[in-house]
ZAMAR-473402 format. One record per residue (C-alpha): residue number from 1; residue in three letters; x, y, z. Coordinates in steps of 0.02 Angstrom, whole numbers. Layout:
<atoms>
+-------+------+--------+--------+--------+
| lumse | balo |     px |     py |     pz |
+-------+------+--------+--------+--------+
|   NUM |  ALA |      X |      Y |      Z |
...
+-------+------+--------+--------+--------+
</atoms>
This chain:
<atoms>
+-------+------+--------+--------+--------+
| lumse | balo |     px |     py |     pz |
+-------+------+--------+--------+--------+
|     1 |  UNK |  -2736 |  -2203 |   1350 |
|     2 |  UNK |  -2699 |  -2095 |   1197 |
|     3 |  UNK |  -2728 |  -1903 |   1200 |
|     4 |  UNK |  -2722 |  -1763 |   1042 |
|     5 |  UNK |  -2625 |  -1616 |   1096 |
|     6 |  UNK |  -2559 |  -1490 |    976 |
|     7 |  UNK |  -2363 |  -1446 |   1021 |
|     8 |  UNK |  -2307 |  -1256 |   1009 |
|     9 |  UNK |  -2129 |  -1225 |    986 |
|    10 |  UNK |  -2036 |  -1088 |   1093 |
|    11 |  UNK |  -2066 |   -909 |   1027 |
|    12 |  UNK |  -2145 |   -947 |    873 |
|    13 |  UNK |  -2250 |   -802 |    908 |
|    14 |  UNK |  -2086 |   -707 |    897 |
|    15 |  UNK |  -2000 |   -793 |    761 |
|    16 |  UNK |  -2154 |   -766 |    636 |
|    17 |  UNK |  -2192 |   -580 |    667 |
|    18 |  UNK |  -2026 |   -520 |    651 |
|    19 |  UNK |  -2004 |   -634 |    502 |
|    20 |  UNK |  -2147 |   -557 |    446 |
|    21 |  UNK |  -2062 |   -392 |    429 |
|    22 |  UNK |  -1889 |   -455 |    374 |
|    23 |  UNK |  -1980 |   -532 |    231 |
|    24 |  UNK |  -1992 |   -330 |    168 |
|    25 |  UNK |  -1768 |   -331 |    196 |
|    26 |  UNK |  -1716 |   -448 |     49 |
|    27 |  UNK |  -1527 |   -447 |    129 |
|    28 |  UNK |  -1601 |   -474 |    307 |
|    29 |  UNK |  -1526 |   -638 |    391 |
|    30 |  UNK |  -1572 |   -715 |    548 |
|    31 |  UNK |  -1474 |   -658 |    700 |
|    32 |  UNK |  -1484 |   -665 |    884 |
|    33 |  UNK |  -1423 |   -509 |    978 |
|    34 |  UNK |  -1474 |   -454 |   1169 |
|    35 |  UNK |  -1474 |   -288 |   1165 |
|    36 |  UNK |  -1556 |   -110 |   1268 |
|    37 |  UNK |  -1637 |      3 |   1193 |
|    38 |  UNK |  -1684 |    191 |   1229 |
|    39 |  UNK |  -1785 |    309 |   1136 |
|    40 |  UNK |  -1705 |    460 |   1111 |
|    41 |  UNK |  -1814 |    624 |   1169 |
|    42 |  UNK |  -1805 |    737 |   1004 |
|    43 |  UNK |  -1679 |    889 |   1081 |
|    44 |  UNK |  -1590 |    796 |   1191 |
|    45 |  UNK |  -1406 |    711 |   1179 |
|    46 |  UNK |  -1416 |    538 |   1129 |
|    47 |  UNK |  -1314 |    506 |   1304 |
|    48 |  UNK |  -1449 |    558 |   1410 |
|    49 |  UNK |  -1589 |    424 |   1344 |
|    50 |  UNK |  -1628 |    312 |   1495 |
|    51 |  UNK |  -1640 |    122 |   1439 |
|    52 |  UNK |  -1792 |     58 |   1452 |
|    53 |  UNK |  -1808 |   -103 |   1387 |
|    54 |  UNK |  -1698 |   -251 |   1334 |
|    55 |  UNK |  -1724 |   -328 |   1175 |
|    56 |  UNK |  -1673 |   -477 |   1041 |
|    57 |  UNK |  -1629 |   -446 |    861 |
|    58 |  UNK |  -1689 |   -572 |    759 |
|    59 |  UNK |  -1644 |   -511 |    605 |
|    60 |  UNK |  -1505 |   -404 |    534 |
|    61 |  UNK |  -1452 |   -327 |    363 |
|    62 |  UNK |  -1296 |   -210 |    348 |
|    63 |  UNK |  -1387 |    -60 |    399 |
|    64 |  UNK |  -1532 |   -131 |    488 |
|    65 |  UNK |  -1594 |   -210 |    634 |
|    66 |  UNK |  -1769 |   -290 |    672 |
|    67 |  UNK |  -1839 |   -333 |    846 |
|    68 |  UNK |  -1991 |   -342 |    935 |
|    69 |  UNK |  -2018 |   -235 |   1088 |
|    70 |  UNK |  -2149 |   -190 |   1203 |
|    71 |  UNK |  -2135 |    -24 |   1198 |
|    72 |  UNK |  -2241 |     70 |   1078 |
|    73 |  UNK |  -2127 |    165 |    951 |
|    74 |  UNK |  -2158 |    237 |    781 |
|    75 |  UNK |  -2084 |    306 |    618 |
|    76 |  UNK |  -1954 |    395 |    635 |
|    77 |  UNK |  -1935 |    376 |    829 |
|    78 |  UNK |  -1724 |    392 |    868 |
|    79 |  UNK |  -1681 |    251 |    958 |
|    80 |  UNK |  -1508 |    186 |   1046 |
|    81 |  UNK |  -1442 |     22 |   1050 |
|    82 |  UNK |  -1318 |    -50 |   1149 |
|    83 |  UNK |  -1247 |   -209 |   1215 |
|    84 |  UNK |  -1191 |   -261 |   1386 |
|    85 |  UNK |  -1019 |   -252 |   1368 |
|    86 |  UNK |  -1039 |    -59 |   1271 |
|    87 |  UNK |   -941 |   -140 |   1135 |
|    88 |  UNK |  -1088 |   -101 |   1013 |
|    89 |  UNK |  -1161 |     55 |   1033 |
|    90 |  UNK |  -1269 |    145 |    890 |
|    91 |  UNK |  -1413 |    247 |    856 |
|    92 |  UNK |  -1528 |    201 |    749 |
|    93 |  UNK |  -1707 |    282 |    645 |
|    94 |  UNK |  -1880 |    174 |    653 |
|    95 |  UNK |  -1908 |    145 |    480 |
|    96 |  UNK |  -2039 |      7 |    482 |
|    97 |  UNK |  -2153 |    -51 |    634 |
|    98 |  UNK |  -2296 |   -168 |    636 |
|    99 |  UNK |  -2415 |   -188 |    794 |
|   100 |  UNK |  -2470 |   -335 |    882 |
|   101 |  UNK |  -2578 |   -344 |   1041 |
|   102 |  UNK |  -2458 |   -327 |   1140 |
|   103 |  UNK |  -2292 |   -308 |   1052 |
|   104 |  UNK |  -2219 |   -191 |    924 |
|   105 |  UNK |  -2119 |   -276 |    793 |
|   106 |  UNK |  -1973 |   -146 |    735 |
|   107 |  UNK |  -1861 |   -137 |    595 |
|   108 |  UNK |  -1729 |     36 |    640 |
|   109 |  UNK |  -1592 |     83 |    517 |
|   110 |  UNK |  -1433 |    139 |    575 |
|   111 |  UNK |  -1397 |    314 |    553 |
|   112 |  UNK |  -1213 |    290 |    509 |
|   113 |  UNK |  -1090 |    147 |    450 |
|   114 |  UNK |  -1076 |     18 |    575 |
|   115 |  UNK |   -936 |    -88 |    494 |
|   116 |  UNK |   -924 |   -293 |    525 |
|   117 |  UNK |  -1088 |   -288 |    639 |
|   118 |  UNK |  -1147 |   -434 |    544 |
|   119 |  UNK |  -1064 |   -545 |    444 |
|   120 |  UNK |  -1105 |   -677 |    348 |
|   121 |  UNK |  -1033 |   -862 |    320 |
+-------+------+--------+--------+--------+
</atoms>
């Protein structure tokens, strides 16, 4: 007995929104990052943001990461980023965001240098 079924793969829900964006980022390559994130209340120190949500970049350029979240940010929103071991820690500007039910798909720019973050082969 023979049955049709389509296959999805993994995240490809994932994959093609942020890809989506990073289409807009000539340099951006594909990446995989866990990171937190906070948003950073305008007035306050960058140290107090609580993080709220952990996250995967999927796509990096020099100065820019993109990600999809389910937190609903927008232009402009200050954000920190940070991995587990604190080795990477930055803050970083929403400069593009695209909705989906559901998700937020964000590209933030860093707001200073952030030397050897990514590097390509």
């Amino acid at each position: 007995m023979t049955q049709q079924a389509i296959a999805t793969a993994r995240n490809a829900h994932n994959a093609s929104t942020v890809a989506g964006l990073a289409r807009f980022f000539p340099e951006a390559s594909p990446v995989r990052m866990r990171l937190q994130f906070a948003r950073i209340t305008p007035g306050s120190a960058p140290s107090e943001a609580a993080f709220s949500e952990s996250i995967v970049v999927q796509f990096g350029t020099p100065r820019e990461v993109l990600f999809e979240c389910d937190t609903p940010l927008e232009f402009g929103d200050e954000l920190r980023l940070r991995n587990a071991d604190d080795s990477f820690d930055v803050i970083a500007s929403v400069v593009a965001v695209q909705y989906h039910p559901g998700k937020t798909v964000v590209a933030a720019r860093f707001r200073e240098e952030v030397p050897n973050w990514i590097v390509k082969s």
